[in-house]
N, CA, C and O atoms as a GROMACS GRO file, in nm:
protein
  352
    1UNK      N    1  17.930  17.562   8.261
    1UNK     CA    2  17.893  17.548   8.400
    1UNK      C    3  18.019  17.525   8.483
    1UNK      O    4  18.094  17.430   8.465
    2UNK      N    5  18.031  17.596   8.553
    2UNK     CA    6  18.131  17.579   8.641
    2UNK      C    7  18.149  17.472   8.765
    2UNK      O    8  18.258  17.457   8.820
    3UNK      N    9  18.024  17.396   8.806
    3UNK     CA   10  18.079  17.297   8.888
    3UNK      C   11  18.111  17.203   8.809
    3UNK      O   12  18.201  17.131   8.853
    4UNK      N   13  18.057  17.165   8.670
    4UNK     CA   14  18.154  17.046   8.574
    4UNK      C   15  18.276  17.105   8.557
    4UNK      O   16  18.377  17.035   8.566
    5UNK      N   17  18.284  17.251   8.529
    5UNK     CA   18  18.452  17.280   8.508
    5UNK      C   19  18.549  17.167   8.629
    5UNK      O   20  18.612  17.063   8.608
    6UNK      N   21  18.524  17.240   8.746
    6UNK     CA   22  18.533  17.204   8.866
    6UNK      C   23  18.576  17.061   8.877
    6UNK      O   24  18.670  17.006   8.934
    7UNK      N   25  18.487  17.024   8.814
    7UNK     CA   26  18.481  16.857   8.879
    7UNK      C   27  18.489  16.731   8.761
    7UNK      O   28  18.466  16.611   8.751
    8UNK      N   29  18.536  16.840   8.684
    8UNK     CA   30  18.599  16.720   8.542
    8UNK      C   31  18.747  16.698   8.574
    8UNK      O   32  18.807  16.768   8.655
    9UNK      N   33  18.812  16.580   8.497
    9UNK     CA   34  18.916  16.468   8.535
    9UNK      C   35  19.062  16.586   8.480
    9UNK      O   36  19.173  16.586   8.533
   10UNK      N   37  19.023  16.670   8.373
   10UNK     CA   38  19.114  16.765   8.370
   10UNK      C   39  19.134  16.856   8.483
   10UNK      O   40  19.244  16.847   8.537
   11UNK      N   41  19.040  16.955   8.537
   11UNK     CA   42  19.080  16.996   8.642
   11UNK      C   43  19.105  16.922   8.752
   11UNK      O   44  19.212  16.951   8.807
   12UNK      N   45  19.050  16.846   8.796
   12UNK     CA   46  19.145  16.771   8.893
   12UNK      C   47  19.337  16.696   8.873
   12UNK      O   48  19.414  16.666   8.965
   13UNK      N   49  19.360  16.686   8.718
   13UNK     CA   50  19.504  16.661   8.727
   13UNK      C   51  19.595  16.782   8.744
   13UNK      O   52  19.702  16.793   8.804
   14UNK      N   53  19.502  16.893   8.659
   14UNK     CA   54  19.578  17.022   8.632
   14UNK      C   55  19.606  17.058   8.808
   14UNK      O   56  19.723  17.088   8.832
   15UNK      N   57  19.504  17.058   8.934
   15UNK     CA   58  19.482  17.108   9.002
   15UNK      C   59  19.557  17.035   9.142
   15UNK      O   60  19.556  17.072   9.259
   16UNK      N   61  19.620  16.916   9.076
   16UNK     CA   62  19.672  16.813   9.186
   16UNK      C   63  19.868  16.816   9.142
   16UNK      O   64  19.956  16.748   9.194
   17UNK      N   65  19.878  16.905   9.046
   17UNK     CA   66  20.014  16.910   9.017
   17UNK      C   67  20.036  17.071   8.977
   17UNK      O   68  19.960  17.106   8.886
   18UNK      N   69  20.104  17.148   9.016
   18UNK     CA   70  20.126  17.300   8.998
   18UNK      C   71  20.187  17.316   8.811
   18UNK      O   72  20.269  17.259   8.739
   19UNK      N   73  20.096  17.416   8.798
   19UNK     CA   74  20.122  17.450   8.673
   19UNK      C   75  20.285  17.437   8.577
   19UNK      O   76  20.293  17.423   8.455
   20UNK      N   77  20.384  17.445   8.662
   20UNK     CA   78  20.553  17.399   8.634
   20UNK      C   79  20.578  17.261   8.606
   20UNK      O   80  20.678  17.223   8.544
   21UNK      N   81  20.484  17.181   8.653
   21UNK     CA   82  20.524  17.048   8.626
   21UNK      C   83  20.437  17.014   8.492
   21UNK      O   84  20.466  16.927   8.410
   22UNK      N   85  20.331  17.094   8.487
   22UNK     CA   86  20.272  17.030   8.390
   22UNK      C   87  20.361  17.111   8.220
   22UNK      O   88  20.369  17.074   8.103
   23UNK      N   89  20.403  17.214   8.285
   23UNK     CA   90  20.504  17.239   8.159
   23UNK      C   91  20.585  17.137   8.121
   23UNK      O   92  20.619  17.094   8.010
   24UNK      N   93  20.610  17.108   8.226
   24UNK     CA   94  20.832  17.001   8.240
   24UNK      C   95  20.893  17.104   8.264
   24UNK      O   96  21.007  17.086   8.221
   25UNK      N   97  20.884  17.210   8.313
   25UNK     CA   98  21.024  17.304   8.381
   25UNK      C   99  20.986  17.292   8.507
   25UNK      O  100  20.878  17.269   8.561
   26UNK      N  101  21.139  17.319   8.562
   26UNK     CA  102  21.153  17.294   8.675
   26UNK      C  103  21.144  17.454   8.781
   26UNK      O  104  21.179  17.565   8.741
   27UNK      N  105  21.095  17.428   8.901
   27UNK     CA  106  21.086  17.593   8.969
   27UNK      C  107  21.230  17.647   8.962
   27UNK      O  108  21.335  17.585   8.947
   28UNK      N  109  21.207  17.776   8.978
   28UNK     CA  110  21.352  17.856   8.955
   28UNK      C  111  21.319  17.938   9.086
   28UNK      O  112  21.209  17.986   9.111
   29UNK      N  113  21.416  17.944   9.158
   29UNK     CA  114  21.439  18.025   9.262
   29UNK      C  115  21.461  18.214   9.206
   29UNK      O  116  21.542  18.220   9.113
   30UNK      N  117  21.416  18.329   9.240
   30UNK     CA  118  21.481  18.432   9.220
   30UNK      C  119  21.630  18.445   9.238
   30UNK      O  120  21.669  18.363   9.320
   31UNK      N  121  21.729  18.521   9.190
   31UNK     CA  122  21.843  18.565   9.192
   31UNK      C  123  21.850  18.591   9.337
   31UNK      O  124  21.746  18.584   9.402
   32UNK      N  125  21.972  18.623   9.402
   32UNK     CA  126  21.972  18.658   9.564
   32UNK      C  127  21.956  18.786   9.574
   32UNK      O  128  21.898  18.815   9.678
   33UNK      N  129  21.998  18.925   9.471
   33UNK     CA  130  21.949  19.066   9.506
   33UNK      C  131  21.807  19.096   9.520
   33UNK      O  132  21.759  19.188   9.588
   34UNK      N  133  21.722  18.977   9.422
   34UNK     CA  134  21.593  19.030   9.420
   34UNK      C  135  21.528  19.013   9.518
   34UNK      O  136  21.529  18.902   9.571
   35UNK      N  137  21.450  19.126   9.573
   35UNK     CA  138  21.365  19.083   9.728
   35UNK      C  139  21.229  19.013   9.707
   35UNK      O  140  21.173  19.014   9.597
   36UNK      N  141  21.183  18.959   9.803
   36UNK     CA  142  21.075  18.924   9.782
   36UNK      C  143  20.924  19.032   9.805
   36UNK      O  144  20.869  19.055   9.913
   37UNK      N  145  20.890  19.074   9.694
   37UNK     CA  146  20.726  19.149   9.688
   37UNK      C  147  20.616  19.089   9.733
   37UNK      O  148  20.516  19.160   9.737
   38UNK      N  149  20.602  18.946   9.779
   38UNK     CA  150  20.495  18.932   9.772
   38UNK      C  151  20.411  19.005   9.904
   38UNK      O  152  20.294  19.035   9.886
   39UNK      N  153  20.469  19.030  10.027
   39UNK     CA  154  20.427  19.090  10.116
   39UNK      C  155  20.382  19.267  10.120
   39UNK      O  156  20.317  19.334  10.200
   40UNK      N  157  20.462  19.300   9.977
   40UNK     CA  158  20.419  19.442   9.964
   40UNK      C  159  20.318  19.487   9.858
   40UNK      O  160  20.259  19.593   9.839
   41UNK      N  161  20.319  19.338   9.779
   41UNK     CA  162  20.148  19.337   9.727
   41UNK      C  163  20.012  19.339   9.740
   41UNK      O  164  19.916  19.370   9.670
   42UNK      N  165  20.039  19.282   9.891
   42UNK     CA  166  19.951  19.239   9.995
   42UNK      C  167  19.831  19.088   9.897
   42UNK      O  168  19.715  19.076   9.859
   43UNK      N  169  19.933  19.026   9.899
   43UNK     CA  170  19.847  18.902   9.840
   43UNK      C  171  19.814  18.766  10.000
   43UNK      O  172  19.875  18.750  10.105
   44UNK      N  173  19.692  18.699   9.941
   44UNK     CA  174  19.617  18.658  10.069
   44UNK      C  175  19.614  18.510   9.996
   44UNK      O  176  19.533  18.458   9.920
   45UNK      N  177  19.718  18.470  10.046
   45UNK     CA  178  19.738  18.312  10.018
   45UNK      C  179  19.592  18.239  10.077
   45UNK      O  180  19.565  18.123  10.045
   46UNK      N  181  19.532  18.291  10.136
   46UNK     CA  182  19.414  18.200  10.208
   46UNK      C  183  19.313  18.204  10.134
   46UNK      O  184  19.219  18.126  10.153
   47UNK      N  185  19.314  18.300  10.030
   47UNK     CA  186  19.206  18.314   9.945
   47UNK      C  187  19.135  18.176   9.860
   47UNK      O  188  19.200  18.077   9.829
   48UNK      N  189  19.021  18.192   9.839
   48UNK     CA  190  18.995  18.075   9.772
   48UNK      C  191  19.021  18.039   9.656
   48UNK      O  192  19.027  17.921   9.624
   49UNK      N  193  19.042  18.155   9.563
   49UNK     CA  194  19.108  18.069   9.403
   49UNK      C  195  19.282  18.099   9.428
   49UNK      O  196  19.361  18.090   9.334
   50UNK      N  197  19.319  18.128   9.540
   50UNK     CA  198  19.480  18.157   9.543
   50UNK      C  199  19.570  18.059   9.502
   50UNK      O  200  19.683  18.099   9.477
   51UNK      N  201  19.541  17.898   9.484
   51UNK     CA  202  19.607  17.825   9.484
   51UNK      C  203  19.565  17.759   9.317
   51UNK      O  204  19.592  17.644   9.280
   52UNK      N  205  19.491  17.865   9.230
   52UNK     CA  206  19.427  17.793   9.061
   52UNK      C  207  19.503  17.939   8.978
   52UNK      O  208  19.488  17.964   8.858
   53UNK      N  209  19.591  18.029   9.080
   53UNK     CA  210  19.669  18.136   9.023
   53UNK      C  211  19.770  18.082   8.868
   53UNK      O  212  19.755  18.127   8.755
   54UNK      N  213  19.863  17.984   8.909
   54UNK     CA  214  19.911  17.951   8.813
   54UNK      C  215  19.841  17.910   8.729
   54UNK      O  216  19.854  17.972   8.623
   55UNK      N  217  19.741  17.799   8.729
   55UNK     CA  218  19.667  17.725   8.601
   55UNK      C  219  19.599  17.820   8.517
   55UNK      O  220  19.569  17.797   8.400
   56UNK      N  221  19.567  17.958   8.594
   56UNK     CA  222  19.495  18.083   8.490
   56UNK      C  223  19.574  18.116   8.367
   56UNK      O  224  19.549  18.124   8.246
   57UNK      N  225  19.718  18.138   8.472
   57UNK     CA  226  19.792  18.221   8.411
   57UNK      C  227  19.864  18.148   8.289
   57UNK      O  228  19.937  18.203   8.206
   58UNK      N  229  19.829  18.006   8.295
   58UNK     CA  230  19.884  17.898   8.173
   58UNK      C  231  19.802  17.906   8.069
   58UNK      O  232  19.826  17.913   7.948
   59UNK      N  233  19.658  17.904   8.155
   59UNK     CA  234  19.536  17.879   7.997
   59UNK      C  235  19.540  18.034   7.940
   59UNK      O  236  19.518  18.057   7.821
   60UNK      N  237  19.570  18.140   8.038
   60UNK     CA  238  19.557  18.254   7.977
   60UNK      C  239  19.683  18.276   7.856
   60UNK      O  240  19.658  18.338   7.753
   61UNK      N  241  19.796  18.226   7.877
   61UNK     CA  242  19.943  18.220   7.765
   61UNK      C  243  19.820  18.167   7.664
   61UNK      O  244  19.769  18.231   7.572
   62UNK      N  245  19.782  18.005   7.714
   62UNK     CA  246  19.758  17.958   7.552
   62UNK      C  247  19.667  18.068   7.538
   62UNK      O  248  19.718  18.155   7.467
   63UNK      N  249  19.616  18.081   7.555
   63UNK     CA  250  19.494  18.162   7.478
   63UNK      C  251  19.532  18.275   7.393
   63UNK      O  252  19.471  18.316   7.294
   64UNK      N  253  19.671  18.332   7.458
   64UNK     CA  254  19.742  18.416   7.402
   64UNK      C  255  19.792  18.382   7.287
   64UNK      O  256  19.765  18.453   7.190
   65UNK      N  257  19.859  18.288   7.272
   65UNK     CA  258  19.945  18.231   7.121
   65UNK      C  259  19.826  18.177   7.102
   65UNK      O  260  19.801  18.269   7.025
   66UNK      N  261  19.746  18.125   7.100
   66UNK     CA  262  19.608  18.104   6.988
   66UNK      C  263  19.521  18.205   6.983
   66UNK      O  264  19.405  18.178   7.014
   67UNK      N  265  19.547  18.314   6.953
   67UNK     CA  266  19.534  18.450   6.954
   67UNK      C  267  19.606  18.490   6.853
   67UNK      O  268  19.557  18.533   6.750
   68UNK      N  269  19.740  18.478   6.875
   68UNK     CA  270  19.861  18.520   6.780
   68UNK      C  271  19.824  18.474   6.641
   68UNK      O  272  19.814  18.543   6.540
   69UNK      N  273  19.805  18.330   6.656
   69UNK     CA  274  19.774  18.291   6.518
   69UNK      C  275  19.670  18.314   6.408
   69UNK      O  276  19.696  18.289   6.290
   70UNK      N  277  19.564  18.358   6.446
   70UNK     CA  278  19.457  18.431   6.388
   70UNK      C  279  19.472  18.524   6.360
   70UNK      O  280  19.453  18.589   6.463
   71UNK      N  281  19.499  18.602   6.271
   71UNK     CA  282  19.477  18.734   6.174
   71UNK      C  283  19.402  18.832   6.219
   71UNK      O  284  19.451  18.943   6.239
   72UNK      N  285  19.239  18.800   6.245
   72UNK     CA  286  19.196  18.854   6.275
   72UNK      C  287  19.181  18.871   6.408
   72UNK      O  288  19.103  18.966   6.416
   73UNK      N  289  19.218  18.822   6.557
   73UNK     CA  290  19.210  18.817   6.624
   73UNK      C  291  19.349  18.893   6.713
   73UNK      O  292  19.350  18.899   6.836
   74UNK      N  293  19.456  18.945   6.627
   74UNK     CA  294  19.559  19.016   6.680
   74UNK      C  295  19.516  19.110   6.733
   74UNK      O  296  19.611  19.132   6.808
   75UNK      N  297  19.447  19.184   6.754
   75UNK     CA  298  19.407  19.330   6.826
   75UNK      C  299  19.372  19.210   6.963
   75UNK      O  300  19.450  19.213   7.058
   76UNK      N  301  19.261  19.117   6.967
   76UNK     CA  302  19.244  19.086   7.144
   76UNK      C  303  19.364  19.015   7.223
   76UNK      O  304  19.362  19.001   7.345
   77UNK      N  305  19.491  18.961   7.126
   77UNK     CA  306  19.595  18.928   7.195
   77UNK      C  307  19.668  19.033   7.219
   77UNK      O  308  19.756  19.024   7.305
   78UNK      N  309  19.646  19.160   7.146
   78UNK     CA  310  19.740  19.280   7.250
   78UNK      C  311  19.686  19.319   7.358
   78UNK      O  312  19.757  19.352   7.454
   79UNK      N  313  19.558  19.324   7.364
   79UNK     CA  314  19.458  19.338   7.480
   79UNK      C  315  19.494  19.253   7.580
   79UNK      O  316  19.497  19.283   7.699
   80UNK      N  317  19.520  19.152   7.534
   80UNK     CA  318  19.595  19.033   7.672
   80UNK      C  319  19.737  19.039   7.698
   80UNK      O  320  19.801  18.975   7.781
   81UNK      N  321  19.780  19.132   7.606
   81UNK     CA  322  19.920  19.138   7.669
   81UNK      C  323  19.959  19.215   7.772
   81UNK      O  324  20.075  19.205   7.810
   82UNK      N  325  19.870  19.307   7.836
   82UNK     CA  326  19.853  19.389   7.958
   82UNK      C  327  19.827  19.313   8.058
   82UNK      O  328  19.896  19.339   8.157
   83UNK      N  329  19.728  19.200   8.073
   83UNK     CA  330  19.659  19.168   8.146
   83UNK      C  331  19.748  19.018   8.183
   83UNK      O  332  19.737  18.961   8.291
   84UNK      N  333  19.828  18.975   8.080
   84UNK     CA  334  19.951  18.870   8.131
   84UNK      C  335  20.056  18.966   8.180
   84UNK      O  336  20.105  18.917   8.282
   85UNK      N  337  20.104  19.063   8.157
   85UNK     CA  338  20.211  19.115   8.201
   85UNK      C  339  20.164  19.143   8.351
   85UNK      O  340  20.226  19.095   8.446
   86UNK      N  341  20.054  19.219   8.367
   86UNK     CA  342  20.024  19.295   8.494
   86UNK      C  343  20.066  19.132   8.635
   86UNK      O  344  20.125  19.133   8.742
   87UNK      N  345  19.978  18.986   8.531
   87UNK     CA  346  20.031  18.889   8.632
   87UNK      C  347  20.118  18.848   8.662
   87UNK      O  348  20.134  18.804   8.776
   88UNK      N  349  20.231  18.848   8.550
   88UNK     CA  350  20.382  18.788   8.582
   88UNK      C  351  20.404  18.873   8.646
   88UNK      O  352  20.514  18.882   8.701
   0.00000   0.00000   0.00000
């Protein structure tokens, strides 16, 4: 159910600190040649899950390396390796 997702004590820490801190790395600025895309992506910061972007893209890694480790489950972590790349 998604309003307990919502409204359990995990998503609220995950959701009150950006996905970088909860690693321990620190933000990295781009290099100075690289331009910034985000305006030619046309992404809509106002959106309503725009700001749970990172925390996807964290549970989606793990899910990835606990993927990796299963034998049988290597074919759906290549399947996710499109679908993490397409986000980074």
């Amino acid at each position: 159910d998604w309003g307990y997702l919502r409204c359990s004590d995990y998503h609220w820490q995950v959701s009150m600190c950006p996905a970088v801190a909860v690693q321990g790395l620190e933000p990295v600025s781009p290099p100075g040649g690289v331009d910034n895309h985000e305006s030619a992506l046309g992404l809509e910061s106002s959106a309503l899950l725009f700001p749970h972007i990172p925390v996807l893209f964290y549970v989606l890694h793990l899910l990835y390396e606990d993927l990796k480790l299963d034998e049988l489950q290597r074919s759906g972590a290549r399947a996710l390796v499109g679908l993490l790349q397409q986000l980074a």
